[in-house]
Every structure is written in structure tokens, then in C-alpha cells.
C-alpha positions, -999 to 999 in steps of 0.1 A, spaced: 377 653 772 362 635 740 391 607 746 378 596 777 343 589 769 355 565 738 385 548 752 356 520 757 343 523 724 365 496 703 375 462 701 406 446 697 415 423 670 414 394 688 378 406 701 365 409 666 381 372 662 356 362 690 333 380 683 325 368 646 335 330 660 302 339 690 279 353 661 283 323 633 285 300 661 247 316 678 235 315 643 245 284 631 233 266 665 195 285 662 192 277 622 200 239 629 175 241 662 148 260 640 150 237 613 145 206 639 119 225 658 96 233 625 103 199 610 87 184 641 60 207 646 53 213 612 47 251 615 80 269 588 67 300 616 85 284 640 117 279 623 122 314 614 111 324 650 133 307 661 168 317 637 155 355 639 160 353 682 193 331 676 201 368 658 187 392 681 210 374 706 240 373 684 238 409 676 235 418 710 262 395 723 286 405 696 281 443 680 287 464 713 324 462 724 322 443 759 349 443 781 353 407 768 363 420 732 391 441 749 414 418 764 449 423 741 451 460 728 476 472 706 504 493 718 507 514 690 545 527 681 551 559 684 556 583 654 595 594 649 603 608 610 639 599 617 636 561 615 617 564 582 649 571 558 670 540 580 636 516 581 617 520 546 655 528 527 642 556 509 647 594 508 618 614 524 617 653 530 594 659 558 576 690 554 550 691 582 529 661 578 537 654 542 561 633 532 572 634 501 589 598 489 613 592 458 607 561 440 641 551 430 629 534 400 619 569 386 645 596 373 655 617 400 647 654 405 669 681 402 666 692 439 662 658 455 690 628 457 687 590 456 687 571 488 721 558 503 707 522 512 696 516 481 723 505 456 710 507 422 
């Protein structure tokens, strides 16, 4: 139930990409507009008016995840304990969630044998 209410709740990594290019972009554009706008006028009010609503609308183009920001989602693989002995080369007892890894730079344990990919 929870899952379906925050399935919109992230961004991608190419959204966050975006959206930091969107926000320094806004901001950037508004300090360099505020600065020419209270040079000209002569009022430093003006300026900082002027970069605080260039961040008002930065923050609220680019902190909530818009659809926009959620274009190239991960496909995440799924979990399988038996490629982790043939990917990572080591020895690993799985014991419920734990998994308990040998470095083969270390003595080994009585109870526990080196990895056969490893040829040290």
C-alpha cells in the first residue's frame, strides 16, 4: 500500500543531472540580471530582490521530483546469492541476510576454505 503512494517520490540520476544544470542555470541567470538591474537603478534592494525570486523559482522548479526528472529509471538487478561466489571470486556463507566474506589476504579459519577462483 505504502509503495504505491511513493513510486512518484524520486528522481532519476539523470533527473538530478537536470535538475542541478536548471537550478545553477536560474540562479546564475537572476544574479547577473540583479546585479544589472541594481547597478542601473542604484537601489542594492533590488539586486537581492531580484537573485532571492531567481531562487524561489529554482527551488520550486528543481526540489520536487516532476515527471520531467523521471524519464530513465534504473532497472535494478535482482538479488541471487548464487552469482556472488562466481562474480566477486570469494567465498561467502549465506546465513540469512549476512554474508560473511573471507578476505584471502588473511589466514584462513579452521571451518571456512579459500576461494577456488582465486589462485594465491
Amino acid at each position: 500500500m505504502f509503495k504505491q503512494y511513493t513510486k512518484h517520490l524520486y528522481m532519476d540520476f539523470d533527473g538530478q543531472r537536470r535538475a542541478e544544470f536548471l537550478f545553477e542555470t536560474i540562479v546564475i541567470v537572476s544574479s547577473l540580471v540583479g546585479l544589472g538591474v541594481g547597478y542601473f537603478k542604484q537601489q542594492f534592494f533590488l539586486a537581492v530582490l531580484t537573485l532571492g525570486f531567481g531562487f524561489l523559482t529554482s527551488a520550486l522548479l528543481c526540489i520536487p521530483p516532476w515527471p520531467i526528472y523521471r524519464r530513465s529509471p534504473l532497472r535494478w538487478q535482482k538479488h541471487n546469492p548464487a552469482t556472488l561466489k562466481e562474480y566477486m571470486g570469494i567465498n561467502a556463507h549465506l546465513e540469512g541476510d549476512s554474508c560473511d566474506i573471507i578476505n584471502e589476504s588473511q589466514p584462513v579459519p579452521q571451518n571456512k576454505t579459500r576461494s577456488k577462483v582465486s589462485k594465491k
